[in-house]
ROTOR-56237 format. One line per 8 residues: number of its first residue (from 1); their letters; for each residue y, x, z of N, C-alpha, C. Coordinates in steps of 0.001 Angstrom, whole numbers, plus 500000, padded with zeros to 6 digits. Example, Ala and Ser with C-alpha at 12.3 -4.5 7.8 and 13.67 -1.06 7.14 Angstrom:
2
1) AS) 494310:513190:507800:495500:512300:507800:496700:513200:507800  497750:512850:507080:498940:513670:507140:500030:512900:507870
This chain:
386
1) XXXXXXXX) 993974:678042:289332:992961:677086:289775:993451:675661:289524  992622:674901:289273:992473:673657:288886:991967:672917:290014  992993:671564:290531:992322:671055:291467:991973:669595:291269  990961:668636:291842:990632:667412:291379:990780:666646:292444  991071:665809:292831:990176:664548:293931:989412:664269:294090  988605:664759:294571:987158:663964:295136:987232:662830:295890  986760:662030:294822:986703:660264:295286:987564:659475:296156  986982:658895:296320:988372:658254:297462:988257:658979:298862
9) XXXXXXXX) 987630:660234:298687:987776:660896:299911:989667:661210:300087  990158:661449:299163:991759:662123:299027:991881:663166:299086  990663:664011:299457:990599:665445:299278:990401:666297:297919  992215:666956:298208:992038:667613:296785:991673:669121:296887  990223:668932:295853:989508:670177:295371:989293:671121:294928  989206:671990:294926:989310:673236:293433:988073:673133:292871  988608:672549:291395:987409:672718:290205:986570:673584:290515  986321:675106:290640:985280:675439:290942:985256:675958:292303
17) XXXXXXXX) 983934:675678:293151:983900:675993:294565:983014:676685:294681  982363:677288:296118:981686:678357:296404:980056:677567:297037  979088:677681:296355:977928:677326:297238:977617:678165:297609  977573:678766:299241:977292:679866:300011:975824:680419:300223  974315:679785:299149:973337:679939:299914:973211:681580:299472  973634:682275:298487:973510:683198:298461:974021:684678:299250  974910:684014:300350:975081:684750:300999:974345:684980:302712  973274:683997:302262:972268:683804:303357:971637:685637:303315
25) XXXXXXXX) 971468:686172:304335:970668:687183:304774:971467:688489:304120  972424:688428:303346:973692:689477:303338:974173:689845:304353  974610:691182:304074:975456:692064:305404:976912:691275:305452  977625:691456:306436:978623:690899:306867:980048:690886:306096  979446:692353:305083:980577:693205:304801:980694:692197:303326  979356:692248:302994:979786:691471:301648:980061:690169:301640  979661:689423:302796:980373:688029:303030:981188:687968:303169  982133:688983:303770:983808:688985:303972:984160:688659:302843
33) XXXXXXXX) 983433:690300:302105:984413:690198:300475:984182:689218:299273  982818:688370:299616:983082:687190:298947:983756:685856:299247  983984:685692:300972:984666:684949:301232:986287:685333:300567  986457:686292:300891:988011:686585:300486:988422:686378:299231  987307:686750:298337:987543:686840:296849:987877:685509:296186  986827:684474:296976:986982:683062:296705:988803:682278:296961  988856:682829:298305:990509:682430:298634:991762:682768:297888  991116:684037:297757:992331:684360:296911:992676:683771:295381
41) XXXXXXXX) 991255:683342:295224:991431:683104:293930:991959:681289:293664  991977:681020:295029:992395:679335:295594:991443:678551:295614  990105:678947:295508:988571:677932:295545:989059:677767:297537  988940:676100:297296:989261:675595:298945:987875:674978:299627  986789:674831:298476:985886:674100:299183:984420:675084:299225  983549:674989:300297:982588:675796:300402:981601:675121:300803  980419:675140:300128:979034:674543:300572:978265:675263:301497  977804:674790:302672:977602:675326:303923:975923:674772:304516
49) XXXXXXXX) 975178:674963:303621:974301:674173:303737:973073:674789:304829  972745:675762:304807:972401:677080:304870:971723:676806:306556  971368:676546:306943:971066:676206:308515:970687:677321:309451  970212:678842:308994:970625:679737:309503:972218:680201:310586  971901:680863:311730:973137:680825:312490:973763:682400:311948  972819:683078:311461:974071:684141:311527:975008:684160:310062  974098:683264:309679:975451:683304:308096:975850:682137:307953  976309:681282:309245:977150:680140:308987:978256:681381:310070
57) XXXXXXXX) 978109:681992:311015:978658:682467:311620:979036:683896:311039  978416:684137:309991:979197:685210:309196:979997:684514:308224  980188:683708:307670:981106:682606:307135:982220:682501:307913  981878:682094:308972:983397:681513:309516:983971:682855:310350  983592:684434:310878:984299:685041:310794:984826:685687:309675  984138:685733:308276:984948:685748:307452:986369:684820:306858  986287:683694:307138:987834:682758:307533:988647:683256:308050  987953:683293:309256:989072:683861:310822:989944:682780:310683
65) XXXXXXXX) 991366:682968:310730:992649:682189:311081:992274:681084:309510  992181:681568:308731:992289:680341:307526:991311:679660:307411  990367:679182:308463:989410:677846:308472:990149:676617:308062  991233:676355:307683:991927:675110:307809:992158:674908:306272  992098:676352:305818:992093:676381:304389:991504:675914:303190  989990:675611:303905:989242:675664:302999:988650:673970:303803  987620:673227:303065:987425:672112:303083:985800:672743:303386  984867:672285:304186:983774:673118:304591:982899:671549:304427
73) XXXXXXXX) 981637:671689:303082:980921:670813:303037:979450:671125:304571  978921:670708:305653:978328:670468:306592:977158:669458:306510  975829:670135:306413:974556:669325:306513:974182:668822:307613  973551:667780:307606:973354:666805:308573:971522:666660:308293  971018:667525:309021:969338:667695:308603:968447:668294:307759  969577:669716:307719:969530:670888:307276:968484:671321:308970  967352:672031:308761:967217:672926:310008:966262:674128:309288  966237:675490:310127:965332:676069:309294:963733:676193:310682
81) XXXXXXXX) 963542:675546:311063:962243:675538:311944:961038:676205:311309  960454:677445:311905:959347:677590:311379:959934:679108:310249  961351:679255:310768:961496:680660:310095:962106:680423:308250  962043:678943:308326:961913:678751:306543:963148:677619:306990  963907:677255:305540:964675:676064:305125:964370:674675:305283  964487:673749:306252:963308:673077:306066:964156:671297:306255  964108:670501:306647:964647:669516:306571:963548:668187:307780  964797:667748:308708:964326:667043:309989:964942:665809:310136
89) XXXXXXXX) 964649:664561:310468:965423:663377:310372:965023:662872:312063  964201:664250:312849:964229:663874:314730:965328:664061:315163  965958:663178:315715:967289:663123:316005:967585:664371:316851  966762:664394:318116:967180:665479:319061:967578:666912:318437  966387:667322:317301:966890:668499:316201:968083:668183:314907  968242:667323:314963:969418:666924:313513:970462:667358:314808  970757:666727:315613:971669:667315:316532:971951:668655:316966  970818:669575:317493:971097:670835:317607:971833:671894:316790
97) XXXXXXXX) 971230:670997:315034:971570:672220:314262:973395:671866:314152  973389:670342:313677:974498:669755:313231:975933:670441:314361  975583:670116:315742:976156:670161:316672:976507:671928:316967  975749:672941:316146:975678:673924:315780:976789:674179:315126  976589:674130:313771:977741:674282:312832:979526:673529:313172  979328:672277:313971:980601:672502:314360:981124:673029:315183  980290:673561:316407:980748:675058:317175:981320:675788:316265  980666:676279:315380:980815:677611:314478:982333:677357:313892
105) XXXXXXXX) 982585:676020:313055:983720:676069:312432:984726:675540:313023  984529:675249:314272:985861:674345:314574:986018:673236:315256  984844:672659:315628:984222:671666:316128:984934:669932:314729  984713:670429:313727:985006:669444:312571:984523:670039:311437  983827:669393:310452:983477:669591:309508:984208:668365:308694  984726:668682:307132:985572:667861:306631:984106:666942:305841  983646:667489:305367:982297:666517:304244:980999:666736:305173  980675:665275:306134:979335:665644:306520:978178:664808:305784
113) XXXXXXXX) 977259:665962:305721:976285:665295:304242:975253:665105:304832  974956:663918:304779:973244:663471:304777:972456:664072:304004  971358:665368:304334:971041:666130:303648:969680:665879:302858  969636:666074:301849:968194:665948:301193:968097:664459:300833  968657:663622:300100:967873:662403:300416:967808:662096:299278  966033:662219:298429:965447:662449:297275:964055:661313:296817  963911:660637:298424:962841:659825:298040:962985:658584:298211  962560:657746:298399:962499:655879:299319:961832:656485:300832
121) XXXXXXXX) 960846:657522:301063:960622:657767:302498:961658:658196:303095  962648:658955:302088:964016:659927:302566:964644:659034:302735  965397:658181:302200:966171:656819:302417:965690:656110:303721  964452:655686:303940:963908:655055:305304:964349:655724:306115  964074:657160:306148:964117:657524:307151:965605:658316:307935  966565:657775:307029:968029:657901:306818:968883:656943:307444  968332:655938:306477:968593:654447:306894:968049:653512:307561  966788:653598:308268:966110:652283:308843:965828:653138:309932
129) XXXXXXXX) 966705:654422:310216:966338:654880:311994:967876:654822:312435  968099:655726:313611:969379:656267:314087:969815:657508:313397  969296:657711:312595:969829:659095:311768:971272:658655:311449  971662:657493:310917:972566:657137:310210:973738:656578:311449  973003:655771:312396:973935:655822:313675:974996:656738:314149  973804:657818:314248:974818:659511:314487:976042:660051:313748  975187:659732:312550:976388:660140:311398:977185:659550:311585  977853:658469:311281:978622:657340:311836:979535:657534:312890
137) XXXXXXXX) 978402:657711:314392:979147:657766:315523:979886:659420:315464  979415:660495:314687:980564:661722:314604:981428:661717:314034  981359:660331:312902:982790:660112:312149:983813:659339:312918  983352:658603:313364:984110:657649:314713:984870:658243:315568  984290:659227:316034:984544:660635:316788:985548:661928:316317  985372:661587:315259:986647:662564:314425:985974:664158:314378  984622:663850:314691:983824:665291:314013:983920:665278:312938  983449:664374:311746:983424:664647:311083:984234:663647:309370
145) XXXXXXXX) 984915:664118:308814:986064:664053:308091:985827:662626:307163  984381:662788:306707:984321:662062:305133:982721:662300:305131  981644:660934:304721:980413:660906:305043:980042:661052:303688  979191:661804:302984:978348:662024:301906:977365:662595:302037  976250:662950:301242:975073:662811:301261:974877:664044:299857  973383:664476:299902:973222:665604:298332:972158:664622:298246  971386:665036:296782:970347:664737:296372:969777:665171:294923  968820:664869:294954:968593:665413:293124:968268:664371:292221
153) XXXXXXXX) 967905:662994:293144:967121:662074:292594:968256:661069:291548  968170:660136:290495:969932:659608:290482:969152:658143:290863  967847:657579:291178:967575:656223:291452:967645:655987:292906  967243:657201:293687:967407:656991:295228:969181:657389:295465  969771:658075:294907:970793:658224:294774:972062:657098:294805  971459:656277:293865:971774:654976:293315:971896:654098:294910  970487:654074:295456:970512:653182:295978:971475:653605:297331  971678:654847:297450:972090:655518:298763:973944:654994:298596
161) XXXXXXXX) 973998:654968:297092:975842:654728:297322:975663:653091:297440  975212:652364:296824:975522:650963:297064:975376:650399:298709  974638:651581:299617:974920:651220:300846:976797:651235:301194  977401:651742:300353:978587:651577:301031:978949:652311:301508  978038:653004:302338:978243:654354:303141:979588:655358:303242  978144:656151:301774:979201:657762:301613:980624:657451:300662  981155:658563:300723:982348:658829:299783:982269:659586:299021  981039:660701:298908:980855:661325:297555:979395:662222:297859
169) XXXXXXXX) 978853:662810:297082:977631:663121:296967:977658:664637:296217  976798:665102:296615:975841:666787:296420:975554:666892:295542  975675:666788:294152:974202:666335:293027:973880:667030:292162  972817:667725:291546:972079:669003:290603:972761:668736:289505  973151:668969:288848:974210:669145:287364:974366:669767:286450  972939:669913:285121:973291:671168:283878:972663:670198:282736  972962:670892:281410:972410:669767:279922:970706:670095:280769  970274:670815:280975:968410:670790:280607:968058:669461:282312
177) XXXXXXXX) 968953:669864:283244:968882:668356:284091:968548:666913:283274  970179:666885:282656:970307:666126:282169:969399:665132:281203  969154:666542:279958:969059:666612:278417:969144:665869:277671  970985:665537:277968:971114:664608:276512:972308:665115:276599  972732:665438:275220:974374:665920:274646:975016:664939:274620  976304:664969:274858:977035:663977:275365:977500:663071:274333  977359:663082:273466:977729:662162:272106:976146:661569:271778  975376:662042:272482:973547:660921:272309:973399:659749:273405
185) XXXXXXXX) 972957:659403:273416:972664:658101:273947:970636:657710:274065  970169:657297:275143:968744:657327:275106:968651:656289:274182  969499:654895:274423:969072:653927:273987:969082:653564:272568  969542:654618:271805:970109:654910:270499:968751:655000:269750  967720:655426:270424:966639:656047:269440:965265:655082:270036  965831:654128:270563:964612:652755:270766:964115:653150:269834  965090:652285:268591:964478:651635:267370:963533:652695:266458  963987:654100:266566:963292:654703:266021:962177:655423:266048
193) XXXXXXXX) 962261:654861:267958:961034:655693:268483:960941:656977:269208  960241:657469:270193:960454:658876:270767:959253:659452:270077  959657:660378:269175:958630:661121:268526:959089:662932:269583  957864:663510:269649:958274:664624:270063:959814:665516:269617  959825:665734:268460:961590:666024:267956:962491:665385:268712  962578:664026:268718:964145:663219:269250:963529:663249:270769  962662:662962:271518:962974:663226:273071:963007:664174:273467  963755:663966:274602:964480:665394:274969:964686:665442:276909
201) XXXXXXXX) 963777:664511:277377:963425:664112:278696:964351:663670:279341  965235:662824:278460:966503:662117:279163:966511:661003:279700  967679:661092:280830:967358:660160:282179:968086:659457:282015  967845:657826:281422:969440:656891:281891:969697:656504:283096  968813:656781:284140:968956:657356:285211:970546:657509:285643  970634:658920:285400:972021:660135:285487:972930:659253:284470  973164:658174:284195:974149:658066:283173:974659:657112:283764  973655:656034:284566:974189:654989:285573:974284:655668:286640
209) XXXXXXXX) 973521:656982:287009:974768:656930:288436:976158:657907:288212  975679:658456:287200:977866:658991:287100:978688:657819:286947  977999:656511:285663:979231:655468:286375:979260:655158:287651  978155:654910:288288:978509:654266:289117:979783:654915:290175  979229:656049:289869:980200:657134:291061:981716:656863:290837  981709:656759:289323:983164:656725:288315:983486:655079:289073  982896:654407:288738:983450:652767:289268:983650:652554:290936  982676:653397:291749:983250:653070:293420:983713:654299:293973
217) XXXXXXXX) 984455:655066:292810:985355:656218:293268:984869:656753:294506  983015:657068:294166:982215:658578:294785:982197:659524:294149  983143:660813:294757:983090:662247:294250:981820:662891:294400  981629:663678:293064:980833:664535:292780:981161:665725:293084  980116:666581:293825:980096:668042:293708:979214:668609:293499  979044:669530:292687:977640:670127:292038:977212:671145:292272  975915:671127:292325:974711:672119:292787:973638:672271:291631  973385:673449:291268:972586:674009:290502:972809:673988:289269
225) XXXXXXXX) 973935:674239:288932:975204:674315:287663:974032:675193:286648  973798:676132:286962:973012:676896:286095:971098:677061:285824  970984:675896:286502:969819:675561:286920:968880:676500:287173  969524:677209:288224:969011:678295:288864:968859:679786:288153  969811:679927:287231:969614:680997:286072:969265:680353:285233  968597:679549:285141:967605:679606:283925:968436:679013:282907  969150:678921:282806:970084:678273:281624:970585:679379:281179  971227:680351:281504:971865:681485:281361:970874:682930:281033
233) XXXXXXXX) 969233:682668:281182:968232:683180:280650:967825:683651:279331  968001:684410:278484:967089:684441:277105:965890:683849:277054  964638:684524:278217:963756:684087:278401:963426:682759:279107  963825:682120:279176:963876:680677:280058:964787:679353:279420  965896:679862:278993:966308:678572:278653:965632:677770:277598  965573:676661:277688:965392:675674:276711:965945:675459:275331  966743:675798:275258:967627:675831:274329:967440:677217:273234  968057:677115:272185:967916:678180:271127:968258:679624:271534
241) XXXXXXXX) 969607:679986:272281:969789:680370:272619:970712:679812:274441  970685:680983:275302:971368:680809:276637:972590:680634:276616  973082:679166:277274:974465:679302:277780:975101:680143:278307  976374:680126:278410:977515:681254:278909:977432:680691:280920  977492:681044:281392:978197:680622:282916:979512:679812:282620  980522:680200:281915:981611:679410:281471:981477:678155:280625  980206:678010:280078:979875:676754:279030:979019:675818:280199  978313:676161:281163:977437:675227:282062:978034:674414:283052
249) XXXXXXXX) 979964:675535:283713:980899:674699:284008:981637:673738:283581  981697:673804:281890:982390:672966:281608:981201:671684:281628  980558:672008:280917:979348:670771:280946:979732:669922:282427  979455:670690:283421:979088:669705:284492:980517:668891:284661  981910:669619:284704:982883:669326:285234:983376:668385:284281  982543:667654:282760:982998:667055:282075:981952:665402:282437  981231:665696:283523:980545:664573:283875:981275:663920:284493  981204:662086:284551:981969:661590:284872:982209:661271:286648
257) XXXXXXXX) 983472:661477:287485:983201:661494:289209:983203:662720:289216  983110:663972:288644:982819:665350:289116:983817:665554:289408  984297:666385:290623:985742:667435:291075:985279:668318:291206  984009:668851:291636:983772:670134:291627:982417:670960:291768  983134:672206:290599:981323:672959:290796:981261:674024:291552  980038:674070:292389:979996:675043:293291:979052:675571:292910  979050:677157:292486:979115:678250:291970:978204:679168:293036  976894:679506:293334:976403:680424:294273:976803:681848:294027
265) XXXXXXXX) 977920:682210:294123:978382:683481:294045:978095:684483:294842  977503:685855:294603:977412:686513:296010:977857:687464:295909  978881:687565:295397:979870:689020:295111:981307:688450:294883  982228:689406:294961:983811:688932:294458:983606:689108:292926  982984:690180:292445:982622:689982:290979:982466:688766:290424  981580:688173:291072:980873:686653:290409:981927:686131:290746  982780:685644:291613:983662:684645:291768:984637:684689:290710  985388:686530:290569:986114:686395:289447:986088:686091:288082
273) XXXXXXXX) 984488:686464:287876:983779:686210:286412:983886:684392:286919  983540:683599:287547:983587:682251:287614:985067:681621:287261  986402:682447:288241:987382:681498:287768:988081:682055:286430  987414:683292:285617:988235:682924:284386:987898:681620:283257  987496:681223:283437:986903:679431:283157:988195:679351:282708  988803:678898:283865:990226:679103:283318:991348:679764:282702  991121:680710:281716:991729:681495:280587:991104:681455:279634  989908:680994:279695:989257:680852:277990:989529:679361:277227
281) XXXXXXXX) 989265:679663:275980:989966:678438:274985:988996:677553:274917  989085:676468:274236:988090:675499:274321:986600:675959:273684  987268:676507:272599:986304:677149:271328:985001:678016:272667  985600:678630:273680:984749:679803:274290:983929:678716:275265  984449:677656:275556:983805:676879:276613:982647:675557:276198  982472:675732:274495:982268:674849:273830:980494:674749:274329  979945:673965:274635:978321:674048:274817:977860:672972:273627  978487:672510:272726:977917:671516:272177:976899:671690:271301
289) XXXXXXXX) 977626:672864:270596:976539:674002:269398:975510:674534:269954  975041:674568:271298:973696:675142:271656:972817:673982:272129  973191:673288:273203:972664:671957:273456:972313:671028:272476  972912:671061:271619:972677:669649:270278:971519:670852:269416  971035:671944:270001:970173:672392:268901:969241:672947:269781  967916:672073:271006:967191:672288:271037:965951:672962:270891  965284:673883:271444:964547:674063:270299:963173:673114:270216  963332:673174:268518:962165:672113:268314:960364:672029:269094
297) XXXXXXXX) 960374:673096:269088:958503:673516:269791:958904:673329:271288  958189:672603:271725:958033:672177:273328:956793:672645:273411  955976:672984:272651:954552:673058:272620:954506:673783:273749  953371:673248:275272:953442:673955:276581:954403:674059:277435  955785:673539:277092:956516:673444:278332:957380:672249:278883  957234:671958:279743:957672:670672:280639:958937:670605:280339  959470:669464:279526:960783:669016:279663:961384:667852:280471  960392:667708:281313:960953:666473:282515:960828:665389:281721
305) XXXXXXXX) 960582:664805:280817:960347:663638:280369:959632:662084:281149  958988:663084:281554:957539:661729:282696:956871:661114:281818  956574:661590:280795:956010:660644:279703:954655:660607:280525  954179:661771:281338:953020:662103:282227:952624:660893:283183  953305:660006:283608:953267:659167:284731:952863:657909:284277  952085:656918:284827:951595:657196:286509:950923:658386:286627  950704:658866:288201:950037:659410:288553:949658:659222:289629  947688:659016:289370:946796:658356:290499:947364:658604:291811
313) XXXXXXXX) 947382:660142:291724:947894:660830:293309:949330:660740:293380  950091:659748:293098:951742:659722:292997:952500:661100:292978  951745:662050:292650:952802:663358:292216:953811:662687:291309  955283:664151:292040:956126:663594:290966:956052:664689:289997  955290:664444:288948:955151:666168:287967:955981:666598:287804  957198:665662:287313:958409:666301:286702:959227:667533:287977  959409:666736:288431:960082:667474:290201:959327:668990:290160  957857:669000:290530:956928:669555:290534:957102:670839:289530
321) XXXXXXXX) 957053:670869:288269:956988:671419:287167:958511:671670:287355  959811:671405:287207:961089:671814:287462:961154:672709:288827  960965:672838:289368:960372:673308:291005:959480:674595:290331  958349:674791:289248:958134:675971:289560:958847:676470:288342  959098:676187:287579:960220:676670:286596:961403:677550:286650  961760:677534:288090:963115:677772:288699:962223:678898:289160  961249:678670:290077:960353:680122:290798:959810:680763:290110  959245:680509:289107:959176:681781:287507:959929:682457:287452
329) XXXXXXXX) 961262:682176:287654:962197:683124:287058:962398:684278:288461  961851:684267:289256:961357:685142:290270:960571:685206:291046  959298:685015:290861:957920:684824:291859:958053:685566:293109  958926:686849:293353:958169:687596:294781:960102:686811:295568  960804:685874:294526:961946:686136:295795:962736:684701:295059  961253:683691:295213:961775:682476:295143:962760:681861:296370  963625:681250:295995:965140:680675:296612:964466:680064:297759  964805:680092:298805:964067:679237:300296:964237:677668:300022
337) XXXXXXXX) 965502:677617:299757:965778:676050:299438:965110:675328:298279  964636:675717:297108:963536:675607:296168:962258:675325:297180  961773:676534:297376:960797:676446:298243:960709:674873:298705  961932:674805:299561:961678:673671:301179:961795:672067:299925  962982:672519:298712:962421:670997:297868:961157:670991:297202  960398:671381:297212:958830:671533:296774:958188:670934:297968  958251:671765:299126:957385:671194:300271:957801:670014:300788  958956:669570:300578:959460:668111:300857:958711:667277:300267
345) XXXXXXXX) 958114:667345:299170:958160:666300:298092:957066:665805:299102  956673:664267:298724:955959:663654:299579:954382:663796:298811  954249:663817:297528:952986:664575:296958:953262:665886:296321  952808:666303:296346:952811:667760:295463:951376:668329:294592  951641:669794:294444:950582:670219:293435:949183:670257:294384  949113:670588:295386:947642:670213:296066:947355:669165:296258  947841:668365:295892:947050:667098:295815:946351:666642:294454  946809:667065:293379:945987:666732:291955:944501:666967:292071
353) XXXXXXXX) 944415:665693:291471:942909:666086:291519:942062:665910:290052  942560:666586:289311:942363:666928:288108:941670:665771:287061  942196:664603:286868:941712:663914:286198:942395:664225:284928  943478:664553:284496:943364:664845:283361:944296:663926:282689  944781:662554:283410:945229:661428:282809:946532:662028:281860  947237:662697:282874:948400:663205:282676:948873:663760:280972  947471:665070:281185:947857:665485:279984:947304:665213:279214  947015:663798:278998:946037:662996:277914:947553:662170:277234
361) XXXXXXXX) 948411:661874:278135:949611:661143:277890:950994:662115:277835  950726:663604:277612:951852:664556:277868:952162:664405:276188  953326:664563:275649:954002:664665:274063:953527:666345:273573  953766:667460:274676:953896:668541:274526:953355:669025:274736  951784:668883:275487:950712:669516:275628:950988:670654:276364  951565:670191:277140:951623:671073:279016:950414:670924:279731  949652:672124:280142:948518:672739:280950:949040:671581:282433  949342:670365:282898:949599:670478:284217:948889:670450:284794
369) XXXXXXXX) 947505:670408:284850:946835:670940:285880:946869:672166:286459  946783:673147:285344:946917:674440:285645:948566:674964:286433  950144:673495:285987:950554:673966:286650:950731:673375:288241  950201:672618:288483:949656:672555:289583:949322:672699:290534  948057:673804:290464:947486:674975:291054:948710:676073:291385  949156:676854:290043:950126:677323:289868:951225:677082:291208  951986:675926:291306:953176:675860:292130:952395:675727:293613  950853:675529:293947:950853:675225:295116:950677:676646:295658
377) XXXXXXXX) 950167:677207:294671:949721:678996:294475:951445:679491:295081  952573:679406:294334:953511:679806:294507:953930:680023:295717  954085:678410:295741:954992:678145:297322:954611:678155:298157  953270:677801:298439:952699:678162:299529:952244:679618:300177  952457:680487:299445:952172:681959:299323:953306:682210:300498  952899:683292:301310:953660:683560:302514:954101:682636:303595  953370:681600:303898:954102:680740:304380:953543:681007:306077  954012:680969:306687:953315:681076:308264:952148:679632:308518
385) XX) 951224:680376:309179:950498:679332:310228:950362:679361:311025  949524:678638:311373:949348:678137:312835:950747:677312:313367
């Protein structure tokens, strides 16, 4: 194992770590043996996001005596109310759950993360209440270790580190996130224009906030390395052919600020297939030859571009359309946390109201109306009322 620093936290990491949501609603037996599998293999850090009590508490009796071992990332407005994943900035509930999980581990959590914070309402309501007080006053308190935050966004993102605040951040991390190979540049192809061929829905976005992370020494840790399968898909990826699991780690861990990728493993299998990363040659870890070869026909599918935007009803399509992309790749046993970032969003697909603007201004001639319907069809399917 390979270990990094994460930011000026001083906490040193193991290159690849464990994001635990997959061991949400597993028997006990296999949380042991993926907790164990992870240790042994020296992964020290674990994403704990999960706001459920019996698998933060099947977590930490899988530790037992070696809680001290491992570096335990801790959400701060994580709750699952309502039976589902869901996300709360009422103080009295940010407390219950928060105040929860450090029962469970120890009464300390080393990384406490300001959870979800993806919008300017998410930021308000982070920063211009007592949400942020709390946080604060548990670090003061020696609950909690080192203040960071997740997110998916890199402009609210942006604005969340120049508060000063955190010391390192949560953040979604694969080329089709991204989509730009690391030897391209957006600004490279001004002059020539974005013709459907050369764009590739890239964010300079993500390029100013890895410096930035790189310049005020905020560690990165990554979430959704494989962008939910779908990178590692025949049928789904973007690309000519599917990345390796070993080519999507290197990608991320070659972004700049990254110490570490966390890996939703839910077996000791997967963990071991994760750390041979480290025994393969460069040649095996190489993603450059698949990423730099696109495939050319977008015709019908959303590459996050936003070429779509404005939009009357401030949907964010891109979000939207990435959101059901991920739930395609399993309609009856879409991810809860997918789910709850869909229903977060502050507009979504029931709100379109079919003018059409969108895909009058789309490059690729994506149906979004139809997907639309589609994701509100999705996610909203099973959901409790009343």
């Amino acid at each position: 194992m390979v270990f990094r620093e994460l930011g000026k936290t001083g906490l040193k990491v193991s290159a690849i770590g464990l994001g635990c949501e997959h061991l949400d609603r597993k028997p006990y037996s296999q949380v042991e043996e993926t907790i164990n599998a992870a240790l042994e293999h020296n992964i020290n850090i674990l994403d704990v996001f999960m706001p459920g009590k019996e698998v933060r508490e099947n977590i930490a009796k899988a530790l037992g005596s070696r809680r001290k071992e491992v570096i335990i990332q801790g959400h701060i407005g994580s709750t699952d109310i309502r039976q589902q994943y869901d996300i709360s900035r009422d103080l009295p509930t940010v407390r219950r759950y928060f105040e929860d999980i450090l029962r469970i581990f120890g009464d300390y959590i080393d990384l406490g993360m300001m959870f979800f914070i993806d919008s300017d309402e998410d930021y308000k309501n982070v920063f211009e209440t007592d949400f942020v007080k709390y946080v604060e006053h548990m670090k003061n308190q020696g609950y909690i270790g080192h203040i960071g935050f997740s997110s998916h966004n890199p402009a609210t993102a942006i604005k969340v580190i120049n508060t000063g605040l955190p010391e390192m951040m949560m953040f979604s991390i694969n080329p089709a996130f991204d989509m730009l190979p690391p030897e391209e540049y957006t600004l490279d192809h001004i002059d020539k224009g974005f013709s459907p061929e050369l764009f590739r829905g890239i964010d300079p976005k993500r390029t100013e906030l890895y410096k930035l992370c790189q310049k005020k020494q905020v560690g990165i840790t990554v979430m959704k390395t494989l962008g939910a399968g779908k990178l590692i898909s025949p049928e789904h990826t973007p690309f000519e052919k599917p990345l390796s699991v070993h080519q999507c780690i290197h990608y991320a861990l070659f972004r700049p600020a990254v110490a570490s990728v966390l890996l939703g493993c839910k077996t000791a299998d997967e963990v071991a297939d994760a750390v041979r990363y480290f025994e393969l040659s460069d040649s095996d870890k190489d993603y450059t030859g698949i990423i730099g070869t696109m495939r050319n026909d977008f015709r019908g599918n959303c590459v996050y571009c936003s070429h779509c935007q404005p939009c009357p009803a401030e949907i964010d399509i891109a979000a939207v359309n990435k959101y059901l992309d991920i739930a395609r790749l399993d309609p009856e046993n879409i991810p809860e946390s997918i789910r709850s970032h869909y229903l977060s969003l502050e507009h979504n697909g029931g709100d379109c109201i079919s003018c059409g603007n969108c895909e009058n201004r789309c490059p690729f001639d994506v149906p979004i109306i139809k997907n639309m319907e589609e994701a509100e069809k999705l996610f909203r399917n099973g959901l409790q009322t009343g």
